[in-house]
N, C-alpha and C positions, 0 to 999 in steps of 0.2 A: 179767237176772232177768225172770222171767214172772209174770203172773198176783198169786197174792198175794203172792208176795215184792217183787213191786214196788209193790205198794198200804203193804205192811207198811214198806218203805222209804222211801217217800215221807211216811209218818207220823213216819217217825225221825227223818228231814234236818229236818223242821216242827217238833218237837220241842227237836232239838239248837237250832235258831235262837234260838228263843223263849228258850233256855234260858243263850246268850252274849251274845246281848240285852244279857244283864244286865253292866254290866264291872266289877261287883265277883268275877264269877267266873273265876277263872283258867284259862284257857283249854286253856297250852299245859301246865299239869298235869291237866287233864282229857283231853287228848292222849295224855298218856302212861300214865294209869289204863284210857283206851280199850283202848290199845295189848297191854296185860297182859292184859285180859278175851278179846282178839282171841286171842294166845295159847295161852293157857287154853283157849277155846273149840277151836280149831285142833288143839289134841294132844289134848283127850280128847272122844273122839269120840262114847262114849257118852252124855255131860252134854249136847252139843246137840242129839241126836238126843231125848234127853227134854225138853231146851226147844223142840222145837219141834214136840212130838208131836202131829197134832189131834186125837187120841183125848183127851186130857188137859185140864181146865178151863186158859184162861188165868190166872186167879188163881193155882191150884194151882204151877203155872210161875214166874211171878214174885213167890211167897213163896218157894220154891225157890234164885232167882237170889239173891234178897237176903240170906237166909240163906248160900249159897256166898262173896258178893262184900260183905256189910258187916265193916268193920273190914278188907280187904283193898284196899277203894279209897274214894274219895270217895262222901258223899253224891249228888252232882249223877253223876255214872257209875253209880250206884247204880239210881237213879231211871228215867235212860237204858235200861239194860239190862233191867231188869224189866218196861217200858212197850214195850221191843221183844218181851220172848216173850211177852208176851198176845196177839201177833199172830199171823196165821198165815203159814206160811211156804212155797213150795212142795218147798221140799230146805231138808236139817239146814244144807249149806253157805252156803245164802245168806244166813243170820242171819253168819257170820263174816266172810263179804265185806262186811255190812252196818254191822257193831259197825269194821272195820277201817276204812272211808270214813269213819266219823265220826269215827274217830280222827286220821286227815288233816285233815279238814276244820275240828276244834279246833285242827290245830295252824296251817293257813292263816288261823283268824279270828285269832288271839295275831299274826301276822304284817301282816293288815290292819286291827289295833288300831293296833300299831307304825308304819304308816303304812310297810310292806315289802315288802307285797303284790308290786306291781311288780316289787321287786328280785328276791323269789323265786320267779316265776313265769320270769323271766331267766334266772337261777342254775341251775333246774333244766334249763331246755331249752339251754343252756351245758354243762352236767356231761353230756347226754346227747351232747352232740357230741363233745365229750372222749373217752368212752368210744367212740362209733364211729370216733375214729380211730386210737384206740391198744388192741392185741390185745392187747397183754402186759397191759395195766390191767382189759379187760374179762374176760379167762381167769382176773385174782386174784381179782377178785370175782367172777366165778359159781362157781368152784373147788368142788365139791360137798367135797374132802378137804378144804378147809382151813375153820376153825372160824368159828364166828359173831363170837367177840372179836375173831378175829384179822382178817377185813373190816371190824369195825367199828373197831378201831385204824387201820389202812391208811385207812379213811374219813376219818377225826378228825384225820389226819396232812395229808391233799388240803384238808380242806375248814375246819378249825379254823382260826379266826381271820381265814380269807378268806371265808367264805359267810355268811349270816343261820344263827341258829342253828333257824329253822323247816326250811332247808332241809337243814339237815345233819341234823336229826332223821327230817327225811322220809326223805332219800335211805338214812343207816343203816339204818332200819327196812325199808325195799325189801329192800336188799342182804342183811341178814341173816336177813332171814323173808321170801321170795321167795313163797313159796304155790304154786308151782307156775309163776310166771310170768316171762319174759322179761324181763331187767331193761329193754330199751325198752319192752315195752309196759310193765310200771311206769312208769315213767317219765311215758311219754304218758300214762296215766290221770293221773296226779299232776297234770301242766300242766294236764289237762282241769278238773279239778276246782278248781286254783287262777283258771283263767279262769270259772267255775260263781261262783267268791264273788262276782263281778260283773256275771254273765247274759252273760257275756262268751263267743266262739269263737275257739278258737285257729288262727291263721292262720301255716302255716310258709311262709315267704317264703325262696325261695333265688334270687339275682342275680349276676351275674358280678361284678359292681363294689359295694361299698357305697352303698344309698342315701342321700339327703339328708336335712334331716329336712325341708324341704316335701317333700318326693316319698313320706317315709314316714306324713303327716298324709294328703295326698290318696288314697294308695294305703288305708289304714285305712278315711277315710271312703266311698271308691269299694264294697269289701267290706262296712261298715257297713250301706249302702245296697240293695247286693245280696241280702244274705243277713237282712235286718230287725233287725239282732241288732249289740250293740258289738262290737267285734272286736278282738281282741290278737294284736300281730305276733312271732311268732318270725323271724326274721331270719339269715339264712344266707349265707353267701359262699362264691361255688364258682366258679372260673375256666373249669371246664368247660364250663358252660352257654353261654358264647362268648358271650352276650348277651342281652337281654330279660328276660324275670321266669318263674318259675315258682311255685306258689302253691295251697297242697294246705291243705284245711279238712276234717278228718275224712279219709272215704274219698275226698272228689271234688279231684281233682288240675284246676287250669286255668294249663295249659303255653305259655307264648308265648317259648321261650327260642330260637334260633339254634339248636339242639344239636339239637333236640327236629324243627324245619323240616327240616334238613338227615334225621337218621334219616328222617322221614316221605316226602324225594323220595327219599332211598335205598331205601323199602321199595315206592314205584312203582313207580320204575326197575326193580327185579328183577323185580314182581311182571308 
């Protein structure tokens, strides 16, 4: 996002905070009234284009929203949603990308209420590796013919009873309202966001061998250190690598693997 939509979003994430602060409010059904408005907004294309008109008083806007959305969701969603279209936005879409983040991000606080956080920040960069190695699994869910129940059944079947149920809320809602994207990059946003409820950077760590856990305490803090910021390890094992660590934070990949050595005198050599 640019410009005001990220001013306008950074007002939101402030907002929602303050607002599960409070732990009499339940979280992961504010999660899920997000998740409807998200929706909503998504398929009619006209109604966000009116909320987030700038010709238009922000007031005028969110009496509007409250009027469409009371008695259809929570108070506390309510209030969220109305306090987003008084803002301004630079595109209708960016308020839907916006109202949907906060809908994760209610369901991540229910989950680091829970004391789960961990687990599902795990779970999900676990399910995405799943999916990268099995094609038959990743072509039923992106399957454009096949229906939104029927992925979300298929989900409920993989992950019911074995996953946190933050995670399986999350990952359903990817698979079946995709928005346009990539189930890995869903995915990756989601871990991103889950390592955000902590100031935290997600760090994919692939090794030939499984680490220890001193080697995964020192390797954390070594990153920690680096980058100024706490750091959560996604942890991967790939025998290919032949050796040593590879280790990608965002876009910046730092390779010390035997694989990686060897490619690099092979592309001397030739070159």
């Amino acid at each position: 996002m640019n410009g005001a939509s990220r001013e306008a979003l950074a007002a939101a994430r402030e907002r929602l905070d303050a607002l599960t602060d409070n732990t009499s409010v339940d979280a992961a059904r504010l999660a899920e009234e997000l998740a409807a408005v998200t929706a909503l907004l998504d398929r009619e294309v006209s109604l966000r284009r009116v909320l987030t008109d700038p010709a238009q008083a922000g007031e005028a806007k969110a009496e509007l929203a409250g009027r469409l959305l009371t008695g259809q969701v929570g108070g506390e969603a309510v209030d969220l949603v109305s306090g987003m279209v008084r803002s301004r936005w630079s595109a209708s879409r960016d308020l839907v990308d916006a109202v949907e983040e906060l809908a994760n991000t209610a369901d991540l606080t229910a989950a680091q209420r829970a004391g789960a956080l961990d687990g599902v920040e795990d779970e999900l960069f676990r399910f995405g590796r799943v999916v990268q190695s099995s094609t038959e699994l990743r072509a039923a869910l992106t399957d454009r013919a096949a229906t939104a129940s029927a992925k979300g059944e298929l989900l409920r079947s993989l992950l019911g009873g074995k996953a946190d149920p933050a995670t399986e809320r999350l990952v359903v809602r990817l698979v079946t309202a995709p928005r346009g994207r990539s189930l890995e990059t869903g995915l990756e946003s989601l871990s991103k966001l889950a390592a955000a409820r902590r100031d935290r950077m997600v760090a994919v760590v692939t090794t030939a061998v499984p680490l220890s856990e001193t080697q995964k305490q020192r390797l954390g803090a070594a990153l920690a250190k680096l980058y100024d910021r706490q750091m959560h390890l996604n942890l991967d094992v790939d025998p290919e690598v032949l050796g040593g660590i590879s280790v990608r934070v965002g876009d910046e990949e730092i390779n010390g693997t035997i694989a990686e050595r060897l490619d690099e005198a092979a592309r001397r050599m030739a070159g």
